[in-house]
PyMOL Python script that loads the backbone (N, CA, C, O; Angstrom):
from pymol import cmd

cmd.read_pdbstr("""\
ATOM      1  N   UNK A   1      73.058 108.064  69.882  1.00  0.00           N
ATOM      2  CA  UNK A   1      73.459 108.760  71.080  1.00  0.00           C
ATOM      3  C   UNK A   1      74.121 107.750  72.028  1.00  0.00           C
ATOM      4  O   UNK A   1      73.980 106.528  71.983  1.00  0.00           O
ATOM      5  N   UNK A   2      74.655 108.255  72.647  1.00  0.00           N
ATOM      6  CA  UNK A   2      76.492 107.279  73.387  1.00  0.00           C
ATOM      7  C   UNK A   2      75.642 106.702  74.828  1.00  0.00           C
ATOM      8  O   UNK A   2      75.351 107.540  75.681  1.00  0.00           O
ATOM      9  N   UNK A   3      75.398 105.748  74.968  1.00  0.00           N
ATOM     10  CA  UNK A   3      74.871 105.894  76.636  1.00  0.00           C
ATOM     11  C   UNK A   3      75.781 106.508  77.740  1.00  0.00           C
ATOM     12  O   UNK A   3      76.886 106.814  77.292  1.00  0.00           O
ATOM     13  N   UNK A   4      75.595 106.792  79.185  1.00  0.00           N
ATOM     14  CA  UNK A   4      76.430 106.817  79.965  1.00  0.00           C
ATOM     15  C   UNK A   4      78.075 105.806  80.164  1.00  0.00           C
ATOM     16  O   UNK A   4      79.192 106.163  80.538  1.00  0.00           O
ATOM     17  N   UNK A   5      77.636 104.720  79.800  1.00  0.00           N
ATOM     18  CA  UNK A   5      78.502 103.342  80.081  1.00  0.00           C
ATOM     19  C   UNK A   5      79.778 103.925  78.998  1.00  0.00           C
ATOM     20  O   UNK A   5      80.973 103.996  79.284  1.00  0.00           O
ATOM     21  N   UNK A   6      79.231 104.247  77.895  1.00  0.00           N
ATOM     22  CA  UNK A   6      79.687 104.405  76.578  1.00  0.00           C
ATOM     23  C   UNK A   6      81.034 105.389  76.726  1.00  0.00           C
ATOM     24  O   UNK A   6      82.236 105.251  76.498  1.00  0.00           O
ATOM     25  N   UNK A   7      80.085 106.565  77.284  1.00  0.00           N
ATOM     26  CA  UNK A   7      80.883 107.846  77.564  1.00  0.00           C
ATOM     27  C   UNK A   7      81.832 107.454  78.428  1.00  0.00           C
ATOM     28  O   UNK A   7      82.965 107.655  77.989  1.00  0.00           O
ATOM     29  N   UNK A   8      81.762 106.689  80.110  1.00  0.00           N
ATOM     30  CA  UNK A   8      82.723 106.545  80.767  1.00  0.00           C
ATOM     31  C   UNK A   8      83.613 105.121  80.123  1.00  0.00           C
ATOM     32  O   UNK A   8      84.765 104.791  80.406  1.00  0.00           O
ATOM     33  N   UNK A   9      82.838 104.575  79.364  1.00  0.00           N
ATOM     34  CA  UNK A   9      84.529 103.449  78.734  1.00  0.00           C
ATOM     35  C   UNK A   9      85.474 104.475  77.317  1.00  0.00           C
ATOM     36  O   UNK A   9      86.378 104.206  76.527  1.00  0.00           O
ATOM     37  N   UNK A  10      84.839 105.397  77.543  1.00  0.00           N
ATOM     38  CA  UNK A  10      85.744 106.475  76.514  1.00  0.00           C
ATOM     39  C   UNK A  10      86.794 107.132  77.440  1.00  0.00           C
ATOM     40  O   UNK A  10      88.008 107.162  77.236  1.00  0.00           O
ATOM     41  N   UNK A  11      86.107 107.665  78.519  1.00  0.00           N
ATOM     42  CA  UNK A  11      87.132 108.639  79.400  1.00  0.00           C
ATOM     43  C   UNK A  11      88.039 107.779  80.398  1.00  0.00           C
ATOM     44  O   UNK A  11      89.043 108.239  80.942  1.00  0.00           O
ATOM     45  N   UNK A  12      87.570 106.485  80.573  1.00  0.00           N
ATOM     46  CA  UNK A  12      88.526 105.678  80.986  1.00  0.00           C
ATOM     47  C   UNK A  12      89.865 105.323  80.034  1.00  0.00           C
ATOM     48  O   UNK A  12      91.036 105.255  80.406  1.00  0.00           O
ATOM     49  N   UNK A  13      89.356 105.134  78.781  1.00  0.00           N
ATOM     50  CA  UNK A  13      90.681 104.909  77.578  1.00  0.00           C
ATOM     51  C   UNK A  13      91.137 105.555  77.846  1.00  0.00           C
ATOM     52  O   UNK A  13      92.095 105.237  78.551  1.00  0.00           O
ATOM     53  N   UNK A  14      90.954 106.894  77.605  1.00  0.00           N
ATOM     54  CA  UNK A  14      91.323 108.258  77.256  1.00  0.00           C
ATOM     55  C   UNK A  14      92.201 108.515  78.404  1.00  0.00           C
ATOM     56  O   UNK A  14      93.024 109.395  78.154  1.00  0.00           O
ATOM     57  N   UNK A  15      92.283 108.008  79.617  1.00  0.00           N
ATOM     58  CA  UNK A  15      92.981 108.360  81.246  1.00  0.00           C
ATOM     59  C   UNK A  15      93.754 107.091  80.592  1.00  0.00           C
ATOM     60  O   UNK A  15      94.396 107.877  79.894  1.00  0.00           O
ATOM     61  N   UNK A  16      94.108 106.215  80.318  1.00  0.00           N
ATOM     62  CA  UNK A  16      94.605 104.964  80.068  1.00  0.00           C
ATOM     63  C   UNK A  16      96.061 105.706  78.966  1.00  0.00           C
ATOM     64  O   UNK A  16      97.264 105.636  79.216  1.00  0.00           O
ATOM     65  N   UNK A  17      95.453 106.306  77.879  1.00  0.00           N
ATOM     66  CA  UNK A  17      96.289 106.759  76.902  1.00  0.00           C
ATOM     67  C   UNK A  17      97.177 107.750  77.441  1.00  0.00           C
ATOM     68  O   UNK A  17      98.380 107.933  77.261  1.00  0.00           O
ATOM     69  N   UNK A  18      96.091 108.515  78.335  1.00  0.00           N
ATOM     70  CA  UNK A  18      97.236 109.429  79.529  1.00  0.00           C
ATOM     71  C   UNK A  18      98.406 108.959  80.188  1.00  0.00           C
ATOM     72  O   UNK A  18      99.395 109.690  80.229  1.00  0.00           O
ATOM     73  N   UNK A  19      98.419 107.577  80.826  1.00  0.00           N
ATOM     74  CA  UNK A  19      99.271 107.756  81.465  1.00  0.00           C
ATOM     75  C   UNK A  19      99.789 106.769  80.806  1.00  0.00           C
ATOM     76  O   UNK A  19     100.194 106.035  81.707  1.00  0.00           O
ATOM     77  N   UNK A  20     100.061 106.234  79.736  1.00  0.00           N
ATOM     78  CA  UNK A  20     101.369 105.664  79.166  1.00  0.00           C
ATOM     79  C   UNK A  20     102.164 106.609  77.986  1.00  0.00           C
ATOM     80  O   UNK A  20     103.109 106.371  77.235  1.00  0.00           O
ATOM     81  N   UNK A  21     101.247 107.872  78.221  1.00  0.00           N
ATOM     82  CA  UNK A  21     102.017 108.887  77.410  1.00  0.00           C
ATOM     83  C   UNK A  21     102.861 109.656  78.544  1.00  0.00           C
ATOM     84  O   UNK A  21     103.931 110.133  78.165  1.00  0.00           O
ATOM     85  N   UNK A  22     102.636 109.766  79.390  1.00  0.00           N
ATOM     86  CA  UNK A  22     103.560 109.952  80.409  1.00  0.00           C
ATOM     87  C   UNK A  22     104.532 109.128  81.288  1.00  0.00           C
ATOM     88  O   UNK A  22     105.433 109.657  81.940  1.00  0.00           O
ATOM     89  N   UNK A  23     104.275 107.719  81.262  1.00  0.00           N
ATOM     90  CA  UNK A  23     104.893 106.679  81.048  1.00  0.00           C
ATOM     91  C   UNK A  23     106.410 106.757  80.209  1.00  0.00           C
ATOM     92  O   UNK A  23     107.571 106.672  80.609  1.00  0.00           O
ATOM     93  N   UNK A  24     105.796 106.963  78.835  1.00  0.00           N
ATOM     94  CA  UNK A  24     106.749 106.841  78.034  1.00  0.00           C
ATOM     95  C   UNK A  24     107.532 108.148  77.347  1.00  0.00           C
ATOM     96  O   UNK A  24     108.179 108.203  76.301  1.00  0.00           O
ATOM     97  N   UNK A  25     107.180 109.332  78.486  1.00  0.00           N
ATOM     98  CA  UNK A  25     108.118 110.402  78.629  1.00  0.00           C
ATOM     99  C   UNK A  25     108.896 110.602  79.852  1.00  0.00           C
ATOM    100  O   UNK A  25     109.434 111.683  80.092  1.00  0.00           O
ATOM    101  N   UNK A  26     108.987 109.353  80.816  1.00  0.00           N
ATOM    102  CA  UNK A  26     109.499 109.356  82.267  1.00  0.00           C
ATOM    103  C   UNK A  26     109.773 108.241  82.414  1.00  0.00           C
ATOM    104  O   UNK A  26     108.922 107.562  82.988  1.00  0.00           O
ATOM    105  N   UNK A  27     111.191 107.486  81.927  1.00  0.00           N
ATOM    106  CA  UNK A  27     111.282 106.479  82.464  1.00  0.00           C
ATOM    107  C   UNK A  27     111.308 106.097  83.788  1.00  0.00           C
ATOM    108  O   UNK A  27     111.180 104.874  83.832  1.00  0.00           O
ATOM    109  N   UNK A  28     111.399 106.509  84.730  1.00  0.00           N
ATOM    110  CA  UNK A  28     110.981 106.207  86.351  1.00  0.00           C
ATOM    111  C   UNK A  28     110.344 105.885  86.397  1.00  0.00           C
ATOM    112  O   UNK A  28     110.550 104.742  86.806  1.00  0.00           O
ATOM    113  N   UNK A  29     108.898 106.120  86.173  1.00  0.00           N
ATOM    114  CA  UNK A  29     107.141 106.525  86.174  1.00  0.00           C
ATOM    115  C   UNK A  29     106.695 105.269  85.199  1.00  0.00           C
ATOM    116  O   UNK A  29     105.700 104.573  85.402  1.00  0.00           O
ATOM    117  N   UNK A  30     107.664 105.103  84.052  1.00  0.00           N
ATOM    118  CA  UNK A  30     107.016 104.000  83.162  1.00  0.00           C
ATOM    119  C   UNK A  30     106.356 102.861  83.857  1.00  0.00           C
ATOM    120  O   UNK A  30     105.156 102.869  83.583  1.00  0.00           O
ATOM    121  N   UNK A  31     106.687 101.872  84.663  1.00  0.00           N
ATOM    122  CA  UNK A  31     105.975 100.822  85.471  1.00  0.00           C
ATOM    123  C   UNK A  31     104.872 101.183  85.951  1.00  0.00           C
ATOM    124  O   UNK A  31     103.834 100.632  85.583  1.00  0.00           O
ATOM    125  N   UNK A  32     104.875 102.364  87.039  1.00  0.00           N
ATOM    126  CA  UNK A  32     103.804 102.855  87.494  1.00  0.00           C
ATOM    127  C   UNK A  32     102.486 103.133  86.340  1.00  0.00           C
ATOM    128  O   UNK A  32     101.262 103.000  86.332  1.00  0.00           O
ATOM    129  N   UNK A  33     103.149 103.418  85.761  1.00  0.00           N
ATOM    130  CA  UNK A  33     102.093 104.663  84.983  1.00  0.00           C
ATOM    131  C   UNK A  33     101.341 103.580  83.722  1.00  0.00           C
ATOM    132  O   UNK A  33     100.279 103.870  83.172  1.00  0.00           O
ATOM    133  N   UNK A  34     102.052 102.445  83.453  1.00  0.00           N
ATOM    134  CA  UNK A  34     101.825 100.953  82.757  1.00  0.00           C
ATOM    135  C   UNK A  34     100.652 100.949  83.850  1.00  0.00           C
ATOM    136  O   UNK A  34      99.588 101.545  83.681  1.00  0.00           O
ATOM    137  N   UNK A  35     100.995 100.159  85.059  1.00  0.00           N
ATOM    138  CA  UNK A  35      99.666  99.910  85.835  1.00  0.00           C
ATOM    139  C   UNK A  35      98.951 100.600  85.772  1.00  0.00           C
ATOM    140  O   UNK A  35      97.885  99.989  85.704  1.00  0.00           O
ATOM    141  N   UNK A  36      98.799 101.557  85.746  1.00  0.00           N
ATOM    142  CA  UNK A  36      97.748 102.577  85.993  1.00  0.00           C
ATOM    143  C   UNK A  36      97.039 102.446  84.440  1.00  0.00           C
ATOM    144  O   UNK A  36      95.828 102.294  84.280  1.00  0.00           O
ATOM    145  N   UNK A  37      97.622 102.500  83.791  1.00  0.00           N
ATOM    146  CA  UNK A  37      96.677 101.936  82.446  1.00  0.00           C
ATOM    147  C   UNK A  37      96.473 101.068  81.797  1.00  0.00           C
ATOM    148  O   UNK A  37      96.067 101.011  80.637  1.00  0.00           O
ATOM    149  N   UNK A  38      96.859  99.983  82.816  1.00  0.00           N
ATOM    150  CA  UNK A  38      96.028  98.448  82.540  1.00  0.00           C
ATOM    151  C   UNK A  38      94.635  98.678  83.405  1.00  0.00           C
ATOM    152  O   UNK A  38      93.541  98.417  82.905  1.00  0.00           O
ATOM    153  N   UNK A  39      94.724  98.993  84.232  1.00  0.00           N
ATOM    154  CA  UNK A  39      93.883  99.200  85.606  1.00  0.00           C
ATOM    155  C   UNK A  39      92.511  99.907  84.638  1.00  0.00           C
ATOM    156  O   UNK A  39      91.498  99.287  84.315  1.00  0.00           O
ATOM    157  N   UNK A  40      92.746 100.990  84.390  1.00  0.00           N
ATOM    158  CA  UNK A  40      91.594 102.034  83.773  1.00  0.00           C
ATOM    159  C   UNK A  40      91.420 101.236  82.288  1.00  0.00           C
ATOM    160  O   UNK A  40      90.219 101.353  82.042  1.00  0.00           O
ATOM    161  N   UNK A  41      92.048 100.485  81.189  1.00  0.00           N
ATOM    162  CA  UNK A  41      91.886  99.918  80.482  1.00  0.00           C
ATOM    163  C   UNK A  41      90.878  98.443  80.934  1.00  0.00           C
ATOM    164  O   UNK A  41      90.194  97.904  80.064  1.00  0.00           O
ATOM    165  N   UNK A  42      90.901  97.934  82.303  1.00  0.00           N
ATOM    166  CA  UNK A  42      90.080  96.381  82.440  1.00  0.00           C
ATOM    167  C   UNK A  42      88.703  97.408  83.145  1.00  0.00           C
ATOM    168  O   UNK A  42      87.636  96.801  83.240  1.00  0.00           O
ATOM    169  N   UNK A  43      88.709  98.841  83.606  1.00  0.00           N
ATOM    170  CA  UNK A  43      87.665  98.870  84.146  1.00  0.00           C
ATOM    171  C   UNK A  43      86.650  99.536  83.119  1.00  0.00           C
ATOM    172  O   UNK A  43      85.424  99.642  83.170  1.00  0.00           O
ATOM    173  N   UNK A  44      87.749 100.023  81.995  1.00  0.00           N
ATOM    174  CA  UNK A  44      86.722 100.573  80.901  1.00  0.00           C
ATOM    175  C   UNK A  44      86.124  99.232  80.574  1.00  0.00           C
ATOM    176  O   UNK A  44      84.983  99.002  80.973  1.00  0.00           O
ATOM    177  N   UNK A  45      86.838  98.247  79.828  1.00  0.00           N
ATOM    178  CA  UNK A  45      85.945  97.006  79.428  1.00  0.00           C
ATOM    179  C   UNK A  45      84.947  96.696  80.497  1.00  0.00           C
ATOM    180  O   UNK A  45      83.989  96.205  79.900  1.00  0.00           O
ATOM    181  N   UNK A  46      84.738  96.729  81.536  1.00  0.00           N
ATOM    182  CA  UNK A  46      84.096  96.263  82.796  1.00  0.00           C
ATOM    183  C   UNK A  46      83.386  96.936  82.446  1.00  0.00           C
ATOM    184  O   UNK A  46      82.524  96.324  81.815  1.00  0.00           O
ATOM    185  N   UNK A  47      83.113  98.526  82.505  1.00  0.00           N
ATOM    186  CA  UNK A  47      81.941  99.282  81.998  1.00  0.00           C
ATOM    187  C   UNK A  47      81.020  99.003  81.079  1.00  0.00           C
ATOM    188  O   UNK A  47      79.794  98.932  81.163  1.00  0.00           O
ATOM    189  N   UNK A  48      81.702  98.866  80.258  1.00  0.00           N
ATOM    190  CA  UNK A  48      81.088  98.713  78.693  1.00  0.00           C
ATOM    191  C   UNK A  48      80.698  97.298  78.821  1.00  0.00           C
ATOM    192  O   UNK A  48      79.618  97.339  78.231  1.00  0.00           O
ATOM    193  N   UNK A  49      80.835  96.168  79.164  1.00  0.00           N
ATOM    194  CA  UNK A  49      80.189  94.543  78.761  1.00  0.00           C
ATOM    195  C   UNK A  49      79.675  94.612  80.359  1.00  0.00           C
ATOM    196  O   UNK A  49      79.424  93.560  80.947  1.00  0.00           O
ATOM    197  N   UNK A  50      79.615  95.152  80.637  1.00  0.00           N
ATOM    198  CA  UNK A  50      78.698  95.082  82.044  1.00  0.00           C
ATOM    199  C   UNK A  50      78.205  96.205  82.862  1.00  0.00           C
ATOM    200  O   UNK A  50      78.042  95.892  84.041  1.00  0.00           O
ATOM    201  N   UNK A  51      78.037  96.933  82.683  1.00  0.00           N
ATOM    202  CA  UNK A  51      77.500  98.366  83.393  1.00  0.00           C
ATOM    203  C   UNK A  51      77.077  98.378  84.898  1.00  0.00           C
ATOM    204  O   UNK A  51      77.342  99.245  85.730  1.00  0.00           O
ATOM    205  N   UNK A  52      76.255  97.056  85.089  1.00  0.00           N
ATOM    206  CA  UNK A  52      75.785  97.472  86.261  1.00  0.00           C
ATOM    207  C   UNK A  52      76.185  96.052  87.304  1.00  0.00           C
ATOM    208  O   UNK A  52      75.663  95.686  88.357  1.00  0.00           O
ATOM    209  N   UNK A  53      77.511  95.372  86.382  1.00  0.00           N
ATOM    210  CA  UNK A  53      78.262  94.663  88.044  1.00  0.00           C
ATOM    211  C   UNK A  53      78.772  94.608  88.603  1.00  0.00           C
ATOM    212  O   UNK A  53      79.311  95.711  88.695  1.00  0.00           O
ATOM    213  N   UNK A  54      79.220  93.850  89.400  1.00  0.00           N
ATOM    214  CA  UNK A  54      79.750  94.013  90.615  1.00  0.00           C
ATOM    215  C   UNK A  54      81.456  93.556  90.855  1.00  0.00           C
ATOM    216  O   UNK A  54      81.798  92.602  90.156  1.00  0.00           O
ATOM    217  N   UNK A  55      82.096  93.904  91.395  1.00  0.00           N
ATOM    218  CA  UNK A  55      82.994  94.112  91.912  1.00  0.00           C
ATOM    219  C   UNK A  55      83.781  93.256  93.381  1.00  0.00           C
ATOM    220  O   UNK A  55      84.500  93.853  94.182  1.00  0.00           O
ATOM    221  N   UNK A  56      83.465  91.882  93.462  1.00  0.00           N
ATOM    222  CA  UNK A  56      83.264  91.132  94.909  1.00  0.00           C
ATOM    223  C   UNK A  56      84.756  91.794  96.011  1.00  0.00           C
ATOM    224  O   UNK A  56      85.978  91.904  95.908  1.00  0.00           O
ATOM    225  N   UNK A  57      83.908  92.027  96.801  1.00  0.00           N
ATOM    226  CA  UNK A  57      85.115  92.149  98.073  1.00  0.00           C
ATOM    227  C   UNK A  57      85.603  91.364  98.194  1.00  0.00           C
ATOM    228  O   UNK A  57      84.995  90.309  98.376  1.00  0.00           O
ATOM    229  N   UNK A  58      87.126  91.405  98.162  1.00  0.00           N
ATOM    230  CA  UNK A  58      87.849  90.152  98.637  1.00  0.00           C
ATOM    231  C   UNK A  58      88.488  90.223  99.575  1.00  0.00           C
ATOM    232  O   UNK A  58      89.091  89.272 100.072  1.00  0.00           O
ATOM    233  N   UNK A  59      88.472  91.943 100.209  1.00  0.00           N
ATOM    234  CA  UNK A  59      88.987  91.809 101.057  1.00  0.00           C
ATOM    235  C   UNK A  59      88.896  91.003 103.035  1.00  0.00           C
ATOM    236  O   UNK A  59      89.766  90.569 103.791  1.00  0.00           O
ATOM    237  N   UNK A  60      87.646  91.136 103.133  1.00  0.00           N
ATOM    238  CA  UNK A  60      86.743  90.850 104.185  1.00  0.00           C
ATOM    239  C   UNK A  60      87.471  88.712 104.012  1.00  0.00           C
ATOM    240  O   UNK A  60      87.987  88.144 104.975  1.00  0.00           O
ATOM    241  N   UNK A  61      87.327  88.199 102.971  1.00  0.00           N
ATOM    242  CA  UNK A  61      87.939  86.853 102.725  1.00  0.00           C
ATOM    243  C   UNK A  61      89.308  86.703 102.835  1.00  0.00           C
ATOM    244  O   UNK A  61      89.866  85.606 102.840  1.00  0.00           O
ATOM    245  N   UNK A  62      89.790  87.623 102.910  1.00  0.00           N
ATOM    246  CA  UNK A  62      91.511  87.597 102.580  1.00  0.00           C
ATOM    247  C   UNK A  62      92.462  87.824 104.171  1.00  0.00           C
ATOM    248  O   UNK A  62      93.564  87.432 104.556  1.00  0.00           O
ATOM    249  N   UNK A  63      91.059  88.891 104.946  1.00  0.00           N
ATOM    250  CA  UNK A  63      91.342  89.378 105.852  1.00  0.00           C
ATOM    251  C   UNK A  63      92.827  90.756 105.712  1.00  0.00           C
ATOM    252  O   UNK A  63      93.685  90.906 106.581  1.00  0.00           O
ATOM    253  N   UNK A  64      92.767  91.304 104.831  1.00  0.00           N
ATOM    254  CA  UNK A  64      93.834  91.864 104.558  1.00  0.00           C
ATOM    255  C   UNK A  64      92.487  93.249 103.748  1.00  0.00           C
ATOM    256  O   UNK A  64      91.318  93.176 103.368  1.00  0.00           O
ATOM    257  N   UNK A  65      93.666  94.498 103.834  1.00  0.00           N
ATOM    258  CA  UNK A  65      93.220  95.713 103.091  1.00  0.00           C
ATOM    259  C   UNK A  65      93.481  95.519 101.423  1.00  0.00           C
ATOM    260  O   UNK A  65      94.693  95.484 101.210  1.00  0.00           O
ATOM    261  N   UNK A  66      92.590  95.370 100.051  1.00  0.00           N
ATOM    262  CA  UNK A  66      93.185  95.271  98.805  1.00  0.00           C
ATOM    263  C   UNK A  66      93.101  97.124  98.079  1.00  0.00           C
ATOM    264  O   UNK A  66      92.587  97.875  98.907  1.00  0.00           O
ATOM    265  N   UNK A  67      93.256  97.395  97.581  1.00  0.00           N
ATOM    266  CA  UNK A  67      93.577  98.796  96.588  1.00  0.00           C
ATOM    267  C   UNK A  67      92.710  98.238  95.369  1.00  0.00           C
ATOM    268  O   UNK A  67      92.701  97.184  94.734  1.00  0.00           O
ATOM    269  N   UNK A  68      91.708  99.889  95.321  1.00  0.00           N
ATOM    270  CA  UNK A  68      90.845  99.356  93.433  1.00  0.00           C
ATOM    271  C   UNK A  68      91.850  98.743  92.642  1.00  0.00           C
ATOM    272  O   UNK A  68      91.673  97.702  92.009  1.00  0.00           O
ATOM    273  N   UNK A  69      92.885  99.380  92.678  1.00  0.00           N
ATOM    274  CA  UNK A  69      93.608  98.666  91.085  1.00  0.00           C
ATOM    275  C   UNK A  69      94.076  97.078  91.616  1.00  0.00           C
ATOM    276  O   UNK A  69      94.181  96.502  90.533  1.00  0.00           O
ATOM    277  N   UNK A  70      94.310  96.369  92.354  1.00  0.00           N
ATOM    278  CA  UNK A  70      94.548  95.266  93.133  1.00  0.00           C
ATOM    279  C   UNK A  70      92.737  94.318  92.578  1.00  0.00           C
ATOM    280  O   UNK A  70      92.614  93.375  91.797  1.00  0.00           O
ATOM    281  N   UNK A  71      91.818  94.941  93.232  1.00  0.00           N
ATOM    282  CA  UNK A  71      90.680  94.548  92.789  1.00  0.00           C
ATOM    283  C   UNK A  71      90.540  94.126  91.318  1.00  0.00           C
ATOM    284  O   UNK A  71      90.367  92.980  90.903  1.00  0.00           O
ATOM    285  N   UNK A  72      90.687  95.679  90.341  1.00  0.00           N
ATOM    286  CA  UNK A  72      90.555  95.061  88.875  1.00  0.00           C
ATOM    287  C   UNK A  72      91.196  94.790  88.088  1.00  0.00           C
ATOM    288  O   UNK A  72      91.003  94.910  86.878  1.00  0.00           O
ATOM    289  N   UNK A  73      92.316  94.259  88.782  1.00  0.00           N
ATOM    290  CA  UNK A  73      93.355  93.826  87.623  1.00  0.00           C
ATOM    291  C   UNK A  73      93.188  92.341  87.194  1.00  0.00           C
ATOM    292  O   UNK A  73      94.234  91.756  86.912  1.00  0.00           O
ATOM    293  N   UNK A  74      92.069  91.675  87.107  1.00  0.00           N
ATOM    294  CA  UNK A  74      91.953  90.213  87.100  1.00  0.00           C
ATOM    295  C   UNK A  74      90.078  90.524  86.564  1.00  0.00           C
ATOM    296  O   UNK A  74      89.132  90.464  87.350  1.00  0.00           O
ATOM    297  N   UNK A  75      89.990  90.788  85.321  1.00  0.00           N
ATOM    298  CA  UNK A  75      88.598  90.546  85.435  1.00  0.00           C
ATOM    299  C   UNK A  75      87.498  89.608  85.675  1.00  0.00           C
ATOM    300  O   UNK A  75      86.350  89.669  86.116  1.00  0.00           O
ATOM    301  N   UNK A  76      88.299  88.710  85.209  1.00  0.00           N
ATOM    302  CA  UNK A  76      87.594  87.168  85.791  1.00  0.00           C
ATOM    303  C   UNK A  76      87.094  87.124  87.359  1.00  0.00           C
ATOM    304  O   UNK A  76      86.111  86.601  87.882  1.00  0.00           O
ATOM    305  N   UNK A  77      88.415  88.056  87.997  1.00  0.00           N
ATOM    306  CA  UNK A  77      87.659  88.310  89.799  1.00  0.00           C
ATOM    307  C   UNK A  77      86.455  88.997  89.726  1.00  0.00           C
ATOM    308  O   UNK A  77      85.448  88.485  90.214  1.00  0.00           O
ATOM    309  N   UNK A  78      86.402  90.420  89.021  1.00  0.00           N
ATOM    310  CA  UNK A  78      85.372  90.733  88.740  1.00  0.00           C
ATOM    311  C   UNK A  78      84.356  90.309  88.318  1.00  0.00           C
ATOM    312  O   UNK A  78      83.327  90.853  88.718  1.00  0.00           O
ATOM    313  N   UNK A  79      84.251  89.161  87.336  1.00  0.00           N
ATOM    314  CA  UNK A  79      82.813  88.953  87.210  1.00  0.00           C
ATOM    315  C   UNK A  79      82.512  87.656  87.977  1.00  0.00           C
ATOM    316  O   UNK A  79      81.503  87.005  87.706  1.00  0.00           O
ATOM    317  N   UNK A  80      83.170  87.365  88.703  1.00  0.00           N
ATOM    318  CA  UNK A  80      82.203  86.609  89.774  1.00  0.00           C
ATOM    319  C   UNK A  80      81.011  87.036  90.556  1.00  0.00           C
ATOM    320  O   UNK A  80      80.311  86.245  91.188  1.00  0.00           O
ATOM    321  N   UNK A  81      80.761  88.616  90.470  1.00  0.00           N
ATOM    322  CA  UNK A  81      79.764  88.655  91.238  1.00  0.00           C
ATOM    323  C   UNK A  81      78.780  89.166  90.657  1.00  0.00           C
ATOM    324  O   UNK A  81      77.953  89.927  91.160  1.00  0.00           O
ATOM    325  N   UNK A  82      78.833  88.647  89.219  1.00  0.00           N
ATOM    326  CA  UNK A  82      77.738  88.606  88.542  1.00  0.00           C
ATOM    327  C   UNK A  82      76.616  87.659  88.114  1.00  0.00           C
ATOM    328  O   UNK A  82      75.715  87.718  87.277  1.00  0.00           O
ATOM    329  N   UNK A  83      77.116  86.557  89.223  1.00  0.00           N
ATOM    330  CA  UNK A  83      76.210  85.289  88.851  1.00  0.00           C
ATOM    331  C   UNK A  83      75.173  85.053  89.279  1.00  0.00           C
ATOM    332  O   UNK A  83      74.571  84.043  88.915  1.00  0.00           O
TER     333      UNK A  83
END
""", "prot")
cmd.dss("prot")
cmd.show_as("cartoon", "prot")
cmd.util.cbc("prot")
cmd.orient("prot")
């Protein structure tokens, strides 16, 4: 039986496969729609080899506003705040 983690690094692929299939029926959209499924592709792995970490604010350090996909596009940022 699939745990929770399991199930959401499935439906994250699965949104990932979405939008480079729409990507690659819209060339306009292709860039966009690339990010968008790198983004849901590093947070599925994030799910799955780590379930319950963390995510460090960087924004409060940066002094600037960052965007989730800005956040997980660097997993290595991400697991800093798992130490």
């Amino acid at each position: 039986m699939p745990t929770h983690a399991q199930i959401a690094g499935r439906l994250l692929r699965d949104a990932a496969k979405f939008f480079r299939t729409v990507g690659d029926q819209n060339a306009p959209l292709k860039p966009q729609m690339d990010d968008n499924a790198n983004v849901f592709e590093q947070v599925a792995t994030l799910v799955e080899q780590d379930p319950m970490g963390f995510v460090e604010d960087e924004t409060a350090e940066q002094g600037g506003e960052e965007t989730a996909s800005q956040q997980t596009r660097s997993p290595a940022h991400a697991q800093r705040g798992n130490s």
